[in-house]
DRENZAMAR-738183 format. One line per 4 residues: number of its first residue (from 1); their letters; for each residue x, y, z of C-alpha. Coordinates in nm, 4 decimals. Layout:
% DRENZAMAR-738183
NUM) A) X Y Z  ...
//
This chain:
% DRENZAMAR-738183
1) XXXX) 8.1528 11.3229 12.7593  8.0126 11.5318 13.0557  8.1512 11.8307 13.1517  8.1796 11.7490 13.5035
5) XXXX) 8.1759 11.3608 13.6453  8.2247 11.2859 14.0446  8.2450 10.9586 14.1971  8.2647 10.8097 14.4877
9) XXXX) 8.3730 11.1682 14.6187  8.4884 11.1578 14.9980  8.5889 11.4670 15.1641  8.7384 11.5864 15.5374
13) XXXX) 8.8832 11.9135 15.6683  9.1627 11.8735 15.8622  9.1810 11.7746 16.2162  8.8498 11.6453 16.1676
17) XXXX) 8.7305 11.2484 16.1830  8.4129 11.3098 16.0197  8.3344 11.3361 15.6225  8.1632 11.6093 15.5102
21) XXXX) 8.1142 11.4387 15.1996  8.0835 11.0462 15.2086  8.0189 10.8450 14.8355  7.8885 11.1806 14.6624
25) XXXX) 7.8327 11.0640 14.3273  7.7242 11.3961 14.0324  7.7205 11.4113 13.6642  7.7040 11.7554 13.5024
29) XXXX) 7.5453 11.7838 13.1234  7.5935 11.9857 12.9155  7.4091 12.3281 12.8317  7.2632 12.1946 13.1855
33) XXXX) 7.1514 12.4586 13.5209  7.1852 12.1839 13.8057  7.0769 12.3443 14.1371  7.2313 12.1689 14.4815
37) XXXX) 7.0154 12.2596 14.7754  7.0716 12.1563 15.0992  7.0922 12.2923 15.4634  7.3230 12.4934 15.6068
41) XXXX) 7.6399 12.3599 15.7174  7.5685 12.0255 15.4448  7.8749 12.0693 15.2452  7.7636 12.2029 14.9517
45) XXXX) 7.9824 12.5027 14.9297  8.2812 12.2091 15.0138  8.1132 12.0312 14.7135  8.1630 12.4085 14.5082
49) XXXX) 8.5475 12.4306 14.6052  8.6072 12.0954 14.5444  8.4989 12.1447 14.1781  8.6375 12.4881 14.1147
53) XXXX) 8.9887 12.3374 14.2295  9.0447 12.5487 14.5368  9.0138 12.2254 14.7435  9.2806 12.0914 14.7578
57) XXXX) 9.5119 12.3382 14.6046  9.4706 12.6000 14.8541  9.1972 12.4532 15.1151  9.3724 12.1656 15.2301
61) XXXX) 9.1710 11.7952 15.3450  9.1218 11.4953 15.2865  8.9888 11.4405 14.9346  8.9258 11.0719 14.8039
65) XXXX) 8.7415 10.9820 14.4811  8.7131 11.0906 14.1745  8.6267 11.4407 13.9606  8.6952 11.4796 13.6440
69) XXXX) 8.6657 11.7719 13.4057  8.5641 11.6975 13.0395  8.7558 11.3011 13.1072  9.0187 11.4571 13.2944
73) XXXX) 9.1158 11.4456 13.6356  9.0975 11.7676 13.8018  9.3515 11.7018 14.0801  9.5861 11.6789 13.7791
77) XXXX) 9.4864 12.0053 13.6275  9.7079 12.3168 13.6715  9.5980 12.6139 13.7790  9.5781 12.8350 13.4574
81) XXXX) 9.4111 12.5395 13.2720  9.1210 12.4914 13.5494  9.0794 12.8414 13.5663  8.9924 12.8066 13.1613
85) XXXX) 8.7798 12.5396 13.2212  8.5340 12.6045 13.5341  8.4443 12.9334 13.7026  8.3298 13.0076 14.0528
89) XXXX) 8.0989 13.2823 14.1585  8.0787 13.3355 14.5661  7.8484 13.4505 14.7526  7.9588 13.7821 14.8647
93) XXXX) 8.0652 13.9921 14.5331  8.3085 14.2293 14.7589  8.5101 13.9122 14.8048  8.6042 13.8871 14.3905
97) XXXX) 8.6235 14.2666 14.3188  8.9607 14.4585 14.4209  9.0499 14.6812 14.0992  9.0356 15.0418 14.0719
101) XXXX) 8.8153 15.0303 13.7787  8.5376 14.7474 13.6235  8.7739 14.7239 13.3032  9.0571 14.6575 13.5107
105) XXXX) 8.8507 14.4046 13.7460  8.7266 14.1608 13.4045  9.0624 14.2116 13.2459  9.2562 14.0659 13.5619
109) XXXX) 9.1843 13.7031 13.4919  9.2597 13.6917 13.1432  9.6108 13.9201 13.2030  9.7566 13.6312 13.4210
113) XXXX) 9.6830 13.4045 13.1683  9.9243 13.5919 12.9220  9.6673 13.6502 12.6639  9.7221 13.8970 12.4359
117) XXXX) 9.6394 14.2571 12.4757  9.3843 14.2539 12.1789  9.2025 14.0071 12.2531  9.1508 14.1058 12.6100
121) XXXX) 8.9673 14.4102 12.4687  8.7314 14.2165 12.2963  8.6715 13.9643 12.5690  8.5921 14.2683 12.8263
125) XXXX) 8.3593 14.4270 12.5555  8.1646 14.1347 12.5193  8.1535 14.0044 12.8734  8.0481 14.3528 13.0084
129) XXXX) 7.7480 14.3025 12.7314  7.6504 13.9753 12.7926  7.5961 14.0818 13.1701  7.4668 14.4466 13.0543
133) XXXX) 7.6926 14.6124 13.2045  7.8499 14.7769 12.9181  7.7814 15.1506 13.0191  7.9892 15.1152 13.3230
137) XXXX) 8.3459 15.0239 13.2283  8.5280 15.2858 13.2941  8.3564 15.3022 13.6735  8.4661 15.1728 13.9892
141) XXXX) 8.3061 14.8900 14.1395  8.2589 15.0578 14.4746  7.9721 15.3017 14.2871  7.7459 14.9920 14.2176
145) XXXX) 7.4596 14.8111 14.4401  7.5139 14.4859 14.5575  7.3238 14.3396 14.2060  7.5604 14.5163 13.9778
149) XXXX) 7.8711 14.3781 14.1232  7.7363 14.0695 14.1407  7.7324 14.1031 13.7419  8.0787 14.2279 13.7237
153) XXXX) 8.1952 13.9422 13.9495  8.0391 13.7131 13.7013  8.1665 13.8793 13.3714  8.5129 13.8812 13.5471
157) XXXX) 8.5066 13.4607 13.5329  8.3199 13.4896 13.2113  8.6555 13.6679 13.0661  8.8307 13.3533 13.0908
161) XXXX) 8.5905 13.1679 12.8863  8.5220 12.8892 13.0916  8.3118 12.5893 12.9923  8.1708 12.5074 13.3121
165) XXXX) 8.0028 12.7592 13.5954  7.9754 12.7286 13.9406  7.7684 13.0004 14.1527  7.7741 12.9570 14.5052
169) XXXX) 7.5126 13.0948 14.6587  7.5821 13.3825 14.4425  7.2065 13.5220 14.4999  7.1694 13.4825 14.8326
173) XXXX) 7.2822 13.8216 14.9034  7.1348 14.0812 14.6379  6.8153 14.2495 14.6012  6.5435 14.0206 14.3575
177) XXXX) 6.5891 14.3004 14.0741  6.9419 14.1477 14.1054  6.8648 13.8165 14.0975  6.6749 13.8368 13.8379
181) XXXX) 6.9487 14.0004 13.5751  7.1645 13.7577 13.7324  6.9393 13.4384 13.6458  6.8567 13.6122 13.3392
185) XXXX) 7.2298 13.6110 13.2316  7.2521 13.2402 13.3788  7.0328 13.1302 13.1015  7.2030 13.3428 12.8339
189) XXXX) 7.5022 13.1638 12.8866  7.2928 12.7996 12.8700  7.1602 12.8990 12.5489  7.5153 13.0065 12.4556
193) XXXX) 7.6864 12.6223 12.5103  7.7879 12.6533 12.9195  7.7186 12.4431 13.1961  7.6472 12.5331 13.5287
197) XXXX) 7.5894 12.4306 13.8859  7.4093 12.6866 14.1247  7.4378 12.5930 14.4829  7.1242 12.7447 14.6697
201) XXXX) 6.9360 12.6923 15.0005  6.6513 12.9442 14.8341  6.4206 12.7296 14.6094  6.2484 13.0510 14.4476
205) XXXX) 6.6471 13.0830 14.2865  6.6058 12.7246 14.0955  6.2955 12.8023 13.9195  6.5573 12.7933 13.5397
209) XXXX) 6.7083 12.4837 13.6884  6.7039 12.2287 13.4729  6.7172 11.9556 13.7746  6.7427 11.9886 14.1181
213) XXXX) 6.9482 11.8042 14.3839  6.9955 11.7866 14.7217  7.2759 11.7077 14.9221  7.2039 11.5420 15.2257
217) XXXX) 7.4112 11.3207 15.4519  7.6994 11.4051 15.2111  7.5789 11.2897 14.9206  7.3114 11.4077 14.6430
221) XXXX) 6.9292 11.2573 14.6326  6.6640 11.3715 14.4043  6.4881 11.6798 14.4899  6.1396 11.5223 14.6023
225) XXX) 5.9848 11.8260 14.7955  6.1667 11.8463 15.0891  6.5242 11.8922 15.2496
//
């Protein structure tokens, strides 16, 4: 079973007559990097929030099709449950990050999931390492370059252990010493059982991906040396 299946995916924004997405068909594999490139405007981020669950829950459309998670549907997921299951990372880091102090900011996730106290320790002490970021917990997360709270924006999903990854564009906006501990840590967590989909218009960022698609015309094509 795949970790992530879409078919026949059609998507509109409201007040609009046109779909963004029209037919897009995707399996994700697992322990799999799938990069998504495409132009700007093509719909991949829409693809992204689509499969993080944020469309439709709280961007509202027109979604028909189907997307399932692991066999199930994900427009029948709840909330907590999809946030266990796949992970977003945006773009712009300042956009995830709001706490006082980086403990605070990777224990967040897993406190409104009611997990227990304990175990929340041990899930920031080993996110904060798998991102190497260890040395700065106690900090706050407006001390760090764009790179570093990238990284904490990434160990903040990683604290709710989810099976599936989604970065959009999440290296379109840091320094290449950051991209590279960020792609770095991407293919930690391959090695470690996760699957992820990183949606890029840069195609020096896919060099770890295992395939690469693009969406055009809202759907995705093999990657054949061109947009």
């Amino acid at each position: 079973m795949n970790p992530i299946e879409v078919r026949d995916l059609y998507f509109r924004y409201p007040g609009s007559e046109v779909n963004i997405l029209h037919g897009l068909d995707l399996s994700l594999k697992k322990n799999e990097i799938l990069a998504v490139a495409g132009h700007s405007g093509c719909g991949k981020s829409t693809l992204c929030h689509i499969l993080a669950g944020i469309i439709p829950k709280t961007i509202r459309g027109r979604v028909q099709g189907e997307v399932t998670v692991f066999g199930e549907s994900i427009f029948d997921m709840q909330t907590p449950r999809l946030a266990e299951t796949v992970g977003i990372v945006f773009q712009e880091p300042d956009n995830q990050l709001f706490s006082p102090t980086i403990e605070a900011e990777v224990a967040f996730g897993p406190e409104n999931l009611c997990i227990k106290r304990e175990i929340i320790g041990e899930r920031i002490a080993a996110m904060l390492k798998m991102v190497g970021m260890e040395d700065y917990r106690f900090d706050s997360p407006n001390h760090l370059s764009g790179g570093q709270k990238q990284l904490i924006a990434l160990a903040s999903v990683l604290s709710m252990e989810p099976q599936v990854l989604l970065f959009d564009e999440a290296l379109s906006q840091i320094d290449t010493r950051g991209r590279e501990l960020i792609k770095a840590v991407m293919g930690r967590l391959r090695e470690a059982g996760k699957s992820i989909i990183m949606v890029e218009h840069d195609f020096e960022n896919m060099d770890l991906a295992d395939r690469i698609l693009v969406l055009k015309h809202g759907r995705l094509i093999p990657y054949e040396g061109n947009l």
